[in-house]
PAZAPA-4460 file (N, C-alpha, C; in steps of 0.05 Angstrom, whole numbers, plus 32768, in hexadecimal, padded with zeros to 4 digits):
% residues 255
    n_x    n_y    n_z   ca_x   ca_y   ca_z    c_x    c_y    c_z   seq   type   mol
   8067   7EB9   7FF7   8054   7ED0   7FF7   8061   7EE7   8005     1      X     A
   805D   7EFE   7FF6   806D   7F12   8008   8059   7F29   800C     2      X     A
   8056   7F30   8024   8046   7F4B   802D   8053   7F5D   8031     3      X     A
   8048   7F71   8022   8053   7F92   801F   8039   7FA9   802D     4      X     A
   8047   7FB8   803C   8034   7FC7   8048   803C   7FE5   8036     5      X     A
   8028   7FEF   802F   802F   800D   8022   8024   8028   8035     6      X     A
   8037   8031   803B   802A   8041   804F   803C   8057   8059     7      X     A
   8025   8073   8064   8032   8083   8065   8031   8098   8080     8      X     A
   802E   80A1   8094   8018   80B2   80A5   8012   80CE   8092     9      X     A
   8014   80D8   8080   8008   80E8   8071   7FFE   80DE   805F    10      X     A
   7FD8   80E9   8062   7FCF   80E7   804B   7FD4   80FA   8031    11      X     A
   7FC4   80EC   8019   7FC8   80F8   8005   7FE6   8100   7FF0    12      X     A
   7FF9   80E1   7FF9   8011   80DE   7FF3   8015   80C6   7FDA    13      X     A
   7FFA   80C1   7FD0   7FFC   80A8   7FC0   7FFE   8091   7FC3    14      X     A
   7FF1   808E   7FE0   7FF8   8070   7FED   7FE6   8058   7FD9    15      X     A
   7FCA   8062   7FD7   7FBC   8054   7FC7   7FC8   804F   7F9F    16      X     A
   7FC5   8063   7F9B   7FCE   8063   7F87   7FEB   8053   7F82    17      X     A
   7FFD   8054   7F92   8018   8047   7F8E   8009   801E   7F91    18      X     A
   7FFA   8020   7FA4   7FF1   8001   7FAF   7FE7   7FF8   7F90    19      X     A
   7FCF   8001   7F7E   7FBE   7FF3   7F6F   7FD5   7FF5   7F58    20      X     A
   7FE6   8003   7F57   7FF5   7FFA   7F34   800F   7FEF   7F35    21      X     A
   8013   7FED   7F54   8036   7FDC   7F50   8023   7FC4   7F50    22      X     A
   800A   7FB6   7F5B   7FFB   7F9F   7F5B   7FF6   7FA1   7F3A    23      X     A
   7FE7   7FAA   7F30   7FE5   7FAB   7F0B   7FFF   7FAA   7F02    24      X     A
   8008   7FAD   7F09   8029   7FA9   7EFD   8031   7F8E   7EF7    25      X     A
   802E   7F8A   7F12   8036   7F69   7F23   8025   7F51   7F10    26      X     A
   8009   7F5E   7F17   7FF4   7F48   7F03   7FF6   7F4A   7EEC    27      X     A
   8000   7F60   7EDD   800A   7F5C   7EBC   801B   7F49   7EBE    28      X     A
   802F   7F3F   7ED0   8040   7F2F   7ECF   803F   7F0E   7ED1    29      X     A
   8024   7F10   7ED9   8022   7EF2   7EE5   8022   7EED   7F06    30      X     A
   801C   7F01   7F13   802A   7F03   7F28   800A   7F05   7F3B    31      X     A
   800C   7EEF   7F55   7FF1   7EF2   7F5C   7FED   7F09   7F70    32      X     A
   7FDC   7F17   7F6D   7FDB   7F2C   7F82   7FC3   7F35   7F92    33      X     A
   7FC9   7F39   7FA7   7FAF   7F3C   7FB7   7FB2   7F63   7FC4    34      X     A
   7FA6   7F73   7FC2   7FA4   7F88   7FD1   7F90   7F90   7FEA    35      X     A
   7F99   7F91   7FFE   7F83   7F8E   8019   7F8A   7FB9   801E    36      X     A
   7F6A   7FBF   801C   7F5D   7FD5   8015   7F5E   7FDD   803C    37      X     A
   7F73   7FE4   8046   7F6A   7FE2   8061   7F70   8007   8073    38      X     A
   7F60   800F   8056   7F5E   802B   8060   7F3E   802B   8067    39      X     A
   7F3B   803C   807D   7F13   803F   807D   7F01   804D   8061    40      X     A
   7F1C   8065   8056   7F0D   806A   8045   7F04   8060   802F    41      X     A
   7F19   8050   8029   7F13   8037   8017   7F14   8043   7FF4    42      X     A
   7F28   804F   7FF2   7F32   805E   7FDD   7F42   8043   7FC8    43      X     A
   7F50   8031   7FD2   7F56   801D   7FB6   7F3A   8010   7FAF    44      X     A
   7F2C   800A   7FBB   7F0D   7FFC   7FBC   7F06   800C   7FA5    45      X     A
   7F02   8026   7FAE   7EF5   8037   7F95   7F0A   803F   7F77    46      X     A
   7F1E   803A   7F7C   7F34   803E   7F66   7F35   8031   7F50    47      X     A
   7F26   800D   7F5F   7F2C   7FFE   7F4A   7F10   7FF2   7F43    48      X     A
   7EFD   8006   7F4C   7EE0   7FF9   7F41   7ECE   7FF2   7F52    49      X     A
   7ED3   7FEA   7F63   7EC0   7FD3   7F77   7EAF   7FE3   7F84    50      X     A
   7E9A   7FDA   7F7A   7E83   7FE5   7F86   7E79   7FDB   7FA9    51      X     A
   7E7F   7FEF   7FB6   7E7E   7FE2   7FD1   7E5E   7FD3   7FD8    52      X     A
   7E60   7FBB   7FE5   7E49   7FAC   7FEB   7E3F   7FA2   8007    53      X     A
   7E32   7FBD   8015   7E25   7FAF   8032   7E2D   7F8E   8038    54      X     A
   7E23   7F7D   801E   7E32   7F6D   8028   7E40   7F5D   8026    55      X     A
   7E5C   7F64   8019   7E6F   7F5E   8018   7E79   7F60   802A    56      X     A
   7E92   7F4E   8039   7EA8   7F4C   804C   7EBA   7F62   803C    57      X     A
   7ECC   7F69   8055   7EDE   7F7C   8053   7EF1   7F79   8060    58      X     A
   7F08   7F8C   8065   7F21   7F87   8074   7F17   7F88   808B    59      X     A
   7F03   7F91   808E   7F00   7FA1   80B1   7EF3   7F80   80BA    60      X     A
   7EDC   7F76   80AB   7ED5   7F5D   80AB   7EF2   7F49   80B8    61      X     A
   7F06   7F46   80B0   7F1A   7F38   80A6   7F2A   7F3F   80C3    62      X     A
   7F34   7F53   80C4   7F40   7F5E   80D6   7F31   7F4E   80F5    63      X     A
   7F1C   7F4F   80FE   7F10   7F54   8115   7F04   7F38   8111    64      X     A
   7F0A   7F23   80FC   7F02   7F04   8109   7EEA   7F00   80FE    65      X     A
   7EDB   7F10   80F1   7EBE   7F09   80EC   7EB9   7EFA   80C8    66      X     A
   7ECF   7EF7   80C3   7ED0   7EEB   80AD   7EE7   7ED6   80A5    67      X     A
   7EE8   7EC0   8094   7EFD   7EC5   808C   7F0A   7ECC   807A    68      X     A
   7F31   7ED6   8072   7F34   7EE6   8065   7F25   7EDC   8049    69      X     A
   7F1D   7EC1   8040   7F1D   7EBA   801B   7EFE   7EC3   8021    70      X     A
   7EED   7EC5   8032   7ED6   7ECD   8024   7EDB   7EF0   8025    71      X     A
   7EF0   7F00   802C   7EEB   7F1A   801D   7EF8   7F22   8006    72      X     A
   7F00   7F17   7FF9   7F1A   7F13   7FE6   7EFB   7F20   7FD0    73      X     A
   7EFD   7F2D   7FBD   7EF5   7F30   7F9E   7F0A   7F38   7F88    74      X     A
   7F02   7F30   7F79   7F10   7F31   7F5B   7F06   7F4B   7F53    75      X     A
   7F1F   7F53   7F47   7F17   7F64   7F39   7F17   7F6B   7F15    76      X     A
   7F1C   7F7D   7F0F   7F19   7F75   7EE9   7F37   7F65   7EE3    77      X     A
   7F43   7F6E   7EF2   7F66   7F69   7EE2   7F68   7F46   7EF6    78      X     A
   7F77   7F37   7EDA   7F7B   7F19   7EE2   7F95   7F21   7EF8    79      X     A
   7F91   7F05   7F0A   7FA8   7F07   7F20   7FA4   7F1A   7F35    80      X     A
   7F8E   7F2D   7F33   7F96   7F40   7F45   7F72   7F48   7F55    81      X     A
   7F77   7F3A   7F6A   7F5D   7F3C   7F7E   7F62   7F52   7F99    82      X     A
   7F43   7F59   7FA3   7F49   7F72   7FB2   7F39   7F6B   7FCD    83      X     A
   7F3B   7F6F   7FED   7F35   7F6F   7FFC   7F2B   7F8B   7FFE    84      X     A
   7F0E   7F8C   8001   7F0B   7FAC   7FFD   7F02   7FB6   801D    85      X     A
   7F02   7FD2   8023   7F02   7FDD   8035   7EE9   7FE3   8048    86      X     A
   7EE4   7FEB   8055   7EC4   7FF6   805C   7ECA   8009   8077    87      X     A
   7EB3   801F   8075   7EB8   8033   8090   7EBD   8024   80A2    88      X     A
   7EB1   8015   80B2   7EB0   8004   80C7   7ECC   8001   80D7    89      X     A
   7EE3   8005   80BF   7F03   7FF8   80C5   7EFB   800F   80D8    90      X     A
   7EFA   801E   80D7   7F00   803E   80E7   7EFE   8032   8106    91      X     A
   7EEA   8027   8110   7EE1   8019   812F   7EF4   8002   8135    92      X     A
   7F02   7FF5   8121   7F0E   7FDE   8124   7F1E   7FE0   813F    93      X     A
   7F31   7FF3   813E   7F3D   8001   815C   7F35   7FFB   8176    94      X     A
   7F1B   800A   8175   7F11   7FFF   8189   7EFF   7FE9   8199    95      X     A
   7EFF   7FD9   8182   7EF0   7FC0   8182   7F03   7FB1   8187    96      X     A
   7F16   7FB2   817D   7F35   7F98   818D   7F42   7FA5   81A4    97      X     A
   7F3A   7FB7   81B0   7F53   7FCB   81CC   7F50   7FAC   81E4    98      X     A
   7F37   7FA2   81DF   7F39   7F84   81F8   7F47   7F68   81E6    99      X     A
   7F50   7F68   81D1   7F51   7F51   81CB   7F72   7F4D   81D1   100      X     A
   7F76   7F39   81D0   7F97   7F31   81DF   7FA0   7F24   81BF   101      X     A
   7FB1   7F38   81BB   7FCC   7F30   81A0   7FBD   7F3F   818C   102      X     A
   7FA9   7F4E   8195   7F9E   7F61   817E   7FB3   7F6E   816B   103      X     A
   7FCC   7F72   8165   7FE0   7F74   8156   7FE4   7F66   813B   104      X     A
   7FD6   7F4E   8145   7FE2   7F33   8138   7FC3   7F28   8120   105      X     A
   7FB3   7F3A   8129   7F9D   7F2F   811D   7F93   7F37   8103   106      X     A
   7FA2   7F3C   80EC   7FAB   7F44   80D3   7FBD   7F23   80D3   107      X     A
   7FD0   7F26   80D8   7FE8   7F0C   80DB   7FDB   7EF9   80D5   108      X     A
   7FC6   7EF1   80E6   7FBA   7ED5   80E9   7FA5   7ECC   80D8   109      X     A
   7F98   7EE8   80C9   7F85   7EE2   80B4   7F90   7EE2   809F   110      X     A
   7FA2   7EED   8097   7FAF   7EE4   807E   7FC5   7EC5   8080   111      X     A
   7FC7   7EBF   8096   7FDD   7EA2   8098   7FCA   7E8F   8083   112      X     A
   7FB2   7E8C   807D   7FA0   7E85   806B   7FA3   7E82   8055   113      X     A
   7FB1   7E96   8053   7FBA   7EA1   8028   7FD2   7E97   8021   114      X     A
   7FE2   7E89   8037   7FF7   7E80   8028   7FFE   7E74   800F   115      X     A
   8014   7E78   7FFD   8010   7E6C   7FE6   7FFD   7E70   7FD6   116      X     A
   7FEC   7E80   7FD6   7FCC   7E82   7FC1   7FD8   7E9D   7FBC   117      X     A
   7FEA   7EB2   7FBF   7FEC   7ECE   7FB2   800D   7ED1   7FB6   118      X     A
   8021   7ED9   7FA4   803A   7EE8   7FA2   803B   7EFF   7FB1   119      X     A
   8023   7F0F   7FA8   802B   7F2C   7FBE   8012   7F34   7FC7   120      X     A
   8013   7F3D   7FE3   8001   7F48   7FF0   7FFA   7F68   7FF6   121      X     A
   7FFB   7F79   7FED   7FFB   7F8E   7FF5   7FE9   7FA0   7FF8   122      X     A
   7FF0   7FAF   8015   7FDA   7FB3   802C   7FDC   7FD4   8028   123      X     A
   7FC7   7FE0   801A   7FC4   7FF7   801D   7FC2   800B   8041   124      X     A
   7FD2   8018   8048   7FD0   8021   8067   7FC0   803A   8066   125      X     A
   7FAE   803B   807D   7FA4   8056   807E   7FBD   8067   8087   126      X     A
   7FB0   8080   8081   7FCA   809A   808B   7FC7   80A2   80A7   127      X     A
   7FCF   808F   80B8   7FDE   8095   80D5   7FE2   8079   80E4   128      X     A
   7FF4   8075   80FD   7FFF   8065   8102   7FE9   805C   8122   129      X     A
   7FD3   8047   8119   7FBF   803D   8130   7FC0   8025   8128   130      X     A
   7FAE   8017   812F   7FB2   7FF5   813F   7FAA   7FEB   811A   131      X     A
   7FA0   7FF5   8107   7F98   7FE7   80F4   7FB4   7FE5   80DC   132      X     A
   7FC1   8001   80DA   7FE1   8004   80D1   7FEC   7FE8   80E1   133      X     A
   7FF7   7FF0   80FA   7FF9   7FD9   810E   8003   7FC2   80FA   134      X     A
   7FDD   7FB0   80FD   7FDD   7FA1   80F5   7FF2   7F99   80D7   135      X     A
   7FEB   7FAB   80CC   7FF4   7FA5   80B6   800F   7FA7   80B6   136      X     A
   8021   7FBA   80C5   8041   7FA8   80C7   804A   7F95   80D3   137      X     A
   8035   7F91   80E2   803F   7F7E   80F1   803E   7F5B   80DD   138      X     A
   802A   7F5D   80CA   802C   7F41   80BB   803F   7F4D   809F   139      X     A
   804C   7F63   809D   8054   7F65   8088   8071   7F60   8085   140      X     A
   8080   7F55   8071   8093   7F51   8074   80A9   7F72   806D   141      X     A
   80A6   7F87   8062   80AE   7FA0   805B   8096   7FBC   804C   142      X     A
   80A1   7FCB   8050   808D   7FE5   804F   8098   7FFC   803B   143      X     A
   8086   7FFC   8024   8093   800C   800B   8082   802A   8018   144      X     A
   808E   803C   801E   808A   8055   8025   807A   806C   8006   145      X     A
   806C   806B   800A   8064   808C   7FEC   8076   80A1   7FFB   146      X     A
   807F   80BA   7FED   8084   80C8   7FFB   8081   80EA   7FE8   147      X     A
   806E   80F2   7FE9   8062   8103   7FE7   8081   8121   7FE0   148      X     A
   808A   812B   7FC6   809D   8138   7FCE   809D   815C   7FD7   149      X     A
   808C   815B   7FF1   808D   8179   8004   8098   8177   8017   150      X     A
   809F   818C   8021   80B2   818C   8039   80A5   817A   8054   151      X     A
   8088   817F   8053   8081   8176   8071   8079   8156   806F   152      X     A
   8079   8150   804D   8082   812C   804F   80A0   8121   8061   153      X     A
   80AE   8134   805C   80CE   8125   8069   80C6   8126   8094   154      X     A
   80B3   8136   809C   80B3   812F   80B9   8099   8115   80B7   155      X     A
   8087   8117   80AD   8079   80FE   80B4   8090   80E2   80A6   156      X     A
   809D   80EC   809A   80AC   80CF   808F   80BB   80CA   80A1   157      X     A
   80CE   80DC   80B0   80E3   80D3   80D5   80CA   80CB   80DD   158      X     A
   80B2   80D3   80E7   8098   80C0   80F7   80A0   80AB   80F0   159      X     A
   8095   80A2   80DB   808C   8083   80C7   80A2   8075   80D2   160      X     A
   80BD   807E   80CE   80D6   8066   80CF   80D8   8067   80F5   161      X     A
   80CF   8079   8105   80DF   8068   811F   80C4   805D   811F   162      X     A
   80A3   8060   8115   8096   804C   811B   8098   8025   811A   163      X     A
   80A4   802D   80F8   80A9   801B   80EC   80BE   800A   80FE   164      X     A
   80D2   801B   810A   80EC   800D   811C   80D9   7FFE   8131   165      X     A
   80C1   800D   813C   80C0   8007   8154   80AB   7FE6   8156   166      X     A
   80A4   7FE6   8139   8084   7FCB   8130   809E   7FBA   812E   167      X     A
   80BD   7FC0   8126   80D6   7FA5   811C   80D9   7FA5   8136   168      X     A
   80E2   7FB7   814F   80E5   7FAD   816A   80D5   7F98   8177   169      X     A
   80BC   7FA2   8176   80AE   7F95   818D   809B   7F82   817D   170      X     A
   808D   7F81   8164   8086   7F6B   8157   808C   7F6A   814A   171      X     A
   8093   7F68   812B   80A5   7F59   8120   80B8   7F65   810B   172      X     A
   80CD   7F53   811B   80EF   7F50   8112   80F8   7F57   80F8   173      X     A
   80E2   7F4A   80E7   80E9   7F48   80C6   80E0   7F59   80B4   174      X     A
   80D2   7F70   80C8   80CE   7F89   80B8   80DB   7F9C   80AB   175      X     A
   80E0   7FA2   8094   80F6   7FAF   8088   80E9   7FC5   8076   176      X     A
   80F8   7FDE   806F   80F1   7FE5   8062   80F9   7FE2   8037   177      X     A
   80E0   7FE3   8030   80E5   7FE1   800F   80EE   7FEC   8006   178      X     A
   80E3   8006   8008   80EB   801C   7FF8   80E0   8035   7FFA   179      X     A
   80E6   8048   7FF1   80D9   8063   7FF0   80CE   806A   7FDC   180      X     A
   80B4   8075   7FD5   80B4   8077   7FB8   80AA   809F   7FBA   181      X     A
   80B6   80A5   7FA6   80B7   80C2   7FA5   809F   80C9   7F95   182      X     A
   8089   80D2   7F9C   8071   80DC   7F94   806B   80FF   7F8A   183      X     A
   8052   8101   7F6E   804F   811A   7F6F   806E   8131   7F69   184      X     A
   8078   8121   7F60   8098   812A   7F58   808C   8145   7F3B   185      X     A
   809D   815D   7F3E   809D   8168   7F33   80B2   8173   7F21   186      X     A
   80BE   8179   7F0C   80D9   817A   7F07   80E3   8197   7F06   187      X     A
   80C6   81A7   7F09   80C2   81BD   7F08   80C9   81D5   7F21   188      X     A
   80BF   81BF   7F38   80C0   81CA   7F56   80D4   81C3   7F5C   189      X     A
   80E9   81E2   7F66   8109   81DE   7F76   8105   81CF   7F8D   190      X     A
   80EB   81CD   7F9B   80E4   81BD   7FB9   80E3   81A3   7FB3   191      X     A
   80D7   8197   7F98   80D4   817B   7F98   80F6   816D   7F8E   192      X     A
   8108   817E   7F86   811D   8177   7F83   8131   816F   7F9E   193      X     A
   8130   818B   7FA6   813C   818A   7FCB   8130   8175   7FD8   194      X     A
   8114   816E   7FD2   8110   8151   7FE8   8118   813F   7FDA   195      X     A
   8114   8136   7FC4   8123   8120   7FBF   8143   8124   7FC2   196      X     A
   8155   813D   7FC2   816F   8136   7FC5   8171   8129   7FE5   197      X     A
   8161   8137   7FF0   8162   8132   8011   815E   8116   801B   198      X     A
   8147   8110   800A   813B   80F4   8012   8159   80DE   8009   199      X     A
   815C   80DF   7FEA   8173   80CC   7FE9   818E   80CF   7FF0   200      X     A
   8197   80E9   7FFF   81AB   80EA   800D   81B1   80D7   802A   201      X     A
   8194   80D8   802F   8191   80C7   8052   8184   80AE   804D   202      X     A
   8172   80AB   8038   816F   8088   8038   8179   8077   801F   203      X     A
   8188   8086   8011   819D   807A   7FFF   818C   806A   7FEE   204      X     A
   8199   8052   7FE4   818A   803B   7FD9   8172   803C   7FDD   205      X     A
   8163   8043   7FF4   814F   8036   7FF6   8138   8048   7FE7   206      X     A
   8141   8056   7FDF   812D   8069   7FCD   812C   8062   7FB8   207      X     A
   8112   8060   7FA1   8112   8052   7F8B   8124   8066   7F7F   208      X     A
   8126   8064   7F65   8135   8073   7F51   8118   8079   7F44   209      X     A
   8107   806F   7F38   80EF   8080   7F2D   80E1   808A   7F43   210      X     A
   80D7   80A2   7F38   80C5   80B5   7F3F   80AD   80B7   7F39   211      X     A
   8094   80BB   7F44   8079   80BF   7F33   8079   80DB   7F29   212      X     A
   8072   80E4   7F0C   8076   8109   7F1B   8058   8108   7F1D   213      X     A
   804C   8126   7F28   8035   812C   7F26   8026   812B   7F05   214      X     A
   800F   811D   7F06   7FFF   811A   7EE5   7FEA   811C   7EEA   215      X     A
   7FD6   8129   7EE0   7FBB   812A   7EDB   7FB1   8110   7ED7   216      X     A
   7FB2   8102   7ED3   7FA4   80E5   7EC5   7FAE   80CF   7EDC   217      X     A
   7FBC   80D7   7EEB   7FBE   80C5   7F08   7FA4   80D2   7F1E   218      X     A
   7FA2   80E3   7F18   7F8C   80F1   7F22   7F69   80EA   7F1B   219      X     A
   7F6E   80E4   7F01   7F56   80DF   7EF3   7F4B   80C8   7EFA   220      X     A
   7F60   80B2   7EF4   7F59   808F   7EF9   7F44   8082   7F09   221      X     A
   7F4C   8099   7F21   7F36   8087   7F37   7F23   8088   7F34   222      X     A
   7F20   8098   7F24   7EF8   80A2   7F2B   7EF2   8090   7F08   223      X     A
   7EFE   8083   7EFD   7EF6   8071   7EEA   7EF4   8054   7EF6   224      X     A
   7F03   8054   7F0D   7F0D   803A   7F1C   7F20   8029   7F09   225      X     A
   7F32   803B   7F02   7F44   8025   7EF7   7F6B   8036   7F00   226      X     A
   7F74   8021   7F06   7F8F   8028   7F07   7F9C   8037   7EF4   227      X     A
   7FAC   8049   7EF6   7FC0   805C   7EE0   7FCA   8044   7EC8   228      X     A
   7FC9   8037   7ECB   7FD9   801E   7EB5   7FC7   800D   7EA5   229      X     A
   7FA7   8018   7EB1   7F96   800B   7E98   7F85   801F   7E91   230      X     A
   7F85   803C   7EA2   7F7A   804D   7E98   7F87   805E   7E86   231      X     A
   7F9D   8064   7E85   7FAD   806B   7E6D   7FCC   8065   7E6E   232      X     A
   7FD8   8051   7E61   7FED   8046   7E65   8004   8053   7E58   233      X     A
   7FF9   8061   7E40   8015   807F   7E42   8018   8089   7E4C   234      X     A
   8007   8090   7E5C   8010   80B0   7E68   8031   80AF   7E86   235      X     A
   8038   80C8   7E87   8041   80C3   7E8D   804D   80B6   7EB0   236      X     A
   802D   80BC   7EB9   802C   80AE   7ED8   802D   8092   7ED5   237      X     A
   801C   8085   7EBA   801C   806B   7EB9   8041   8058   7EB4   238      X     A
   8040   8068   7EA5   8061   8064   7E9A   8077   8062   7EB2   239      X     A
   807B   8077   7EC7   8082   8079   7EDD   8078   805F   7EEB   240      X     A
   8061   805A   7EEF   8062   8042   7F0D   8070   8029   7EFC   241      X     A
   8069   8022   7EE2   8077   8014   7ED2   8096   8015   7ED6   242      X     A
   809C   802B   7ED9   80BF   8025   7EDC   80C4   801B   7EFA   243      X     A
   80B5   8025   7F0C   80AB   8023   7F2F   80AA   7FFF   7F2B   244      X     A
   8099   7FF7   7F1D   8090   7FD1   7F20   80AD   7FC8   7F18   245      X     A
   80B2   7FCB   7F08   80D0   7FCB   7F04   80E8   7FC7   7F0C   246      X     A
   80E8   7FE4   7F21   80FC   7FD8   7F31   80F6   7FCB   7F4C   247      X     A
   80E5   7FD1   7F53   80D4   7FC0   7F6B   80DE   7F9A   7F62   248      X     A
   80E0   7F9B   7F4E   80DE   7F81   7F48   8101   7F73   7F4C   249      X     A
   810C   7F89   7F3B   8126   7F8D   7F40   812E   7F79   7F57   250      X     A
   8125   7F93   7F72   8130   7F93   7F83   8122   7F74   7F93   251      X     A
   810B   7F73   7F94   8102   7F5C   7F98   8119   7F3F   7F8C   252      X     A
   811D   7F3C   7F79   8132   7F26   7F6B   814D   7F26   7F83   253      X     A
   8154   7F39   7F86   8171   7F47   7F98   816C   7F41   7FA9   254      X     A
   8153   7F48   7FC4   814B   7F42   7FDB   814A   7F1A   7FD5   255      X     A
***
């Protein structure tokens, strides 16, 4: 089972959107997948349909011990591919664990549960670096970055990586990074070219080779609740994360 954290400290970089269709990707494949919604706003929740339910368990549920993780697990339309969905509540989670001892670790320990029952786990991150992100590198085994292509994406991205250095220092070792994925790409804008030369000059390999560009119909999806890859599978955002599952997979075989 391998946990992937997607995450970025800027919002509005495609973090959600990159999480629900490399997972549709995955479950076209056969591939079991679980996505834990562990933003407050709870934007994959609504992406892919789920009608939020007072009372339904949630991550925040999950997170803080009051559940366990298989009773918040739902299915959603696409086979293989189930969703831990979100609720405001995550927002307090912070301060509801500041007394608990290994509060770090308590993501880690609710998923040790799921072993073997899912291929990939992947943990949508809210946009900034507090105890609920945290959590989530700290059980993850590497962290696929969105990366939004404007200039003031490349300083929150130096943030992200000495954070990221600092969750492999002091908890855990086997955190690595995945990849970069270049978002909102335009072929049009001389700026979205310069950051991508910039970006793959300094993290080399580790930047995918596809790009999402900017599309109207990546835009549209959510509010149908369906992923770019079942809401219109020509177009050309859908086509893009398709080449994205791809080599993700690639590289996965290699790792």
């Amino acid at each position: 089972m391998k946990i992937i954290s997607i995450a970025n400290r800027k919002g509005g970089v495609g973090k959600t959107t990159t999480t629900i269709n490399i997972a549709t990707a995955l479950a076209a494949i056969n591939k079991r997948v679980l996505v834990i919604d562990f933003d407050p706003q709870g934007n994959a929740t609504t992406s892919l349909g789920i009608v939020k339910n007072k009372n339904q368990k949630s991550s925040y549920d999950v997170l803080i011990g009051k559940c366990q993780v298989r009773e918040a697990i739902v299915n959603t339309d696409l086979s293989q591919f189930d969703i831990i969905p979100s609720a405001p509540d995550l927002a307090a989670a912070e301060i509801e664990l500041v007394d608990i001892s290994d509060r770090e670790f308590m993501l880690k320990k609710a998923l040790s549960q799921l072993e073997n029952v899912y291929d990939y786990i992947l943990i949508d991150c809210p946009p900034s670096l507090n105890l609920i992100t945290i959590n989530a590198l700290v059980c993850s085994q590497s962290v696929m970055v969105p990366l939004q292509c404007e200039f003031l994406a490349l300083e929150g991205l130096a943030d992200l990586m000495k954070n990221i250095n600092a969750i492999k220092r002091n908890f855990n070792p086997q955190l690595s990074l995945q990849g970069i994925v270049l978002t909102m790409f335009s072929k049009q804008n001389n700026l979205s070219k310069m950051i991508e030369a910039d970006v793959r000059k300094y993290f080399r390999e580790k930047v995918y080779e596809t790009v999402i560009p900017r599309c109207v119909r990546i835009a549209e999806a959510p509010s149908f609740g369906k992923p770019i890859l079942v809401y219109d599978f020509k177009s050309t955002g859908a086509q893009a994360y398709i080449q994205l599952a791809k080599e993700f997979l690639k590289r996965e075989k290699e790792l």
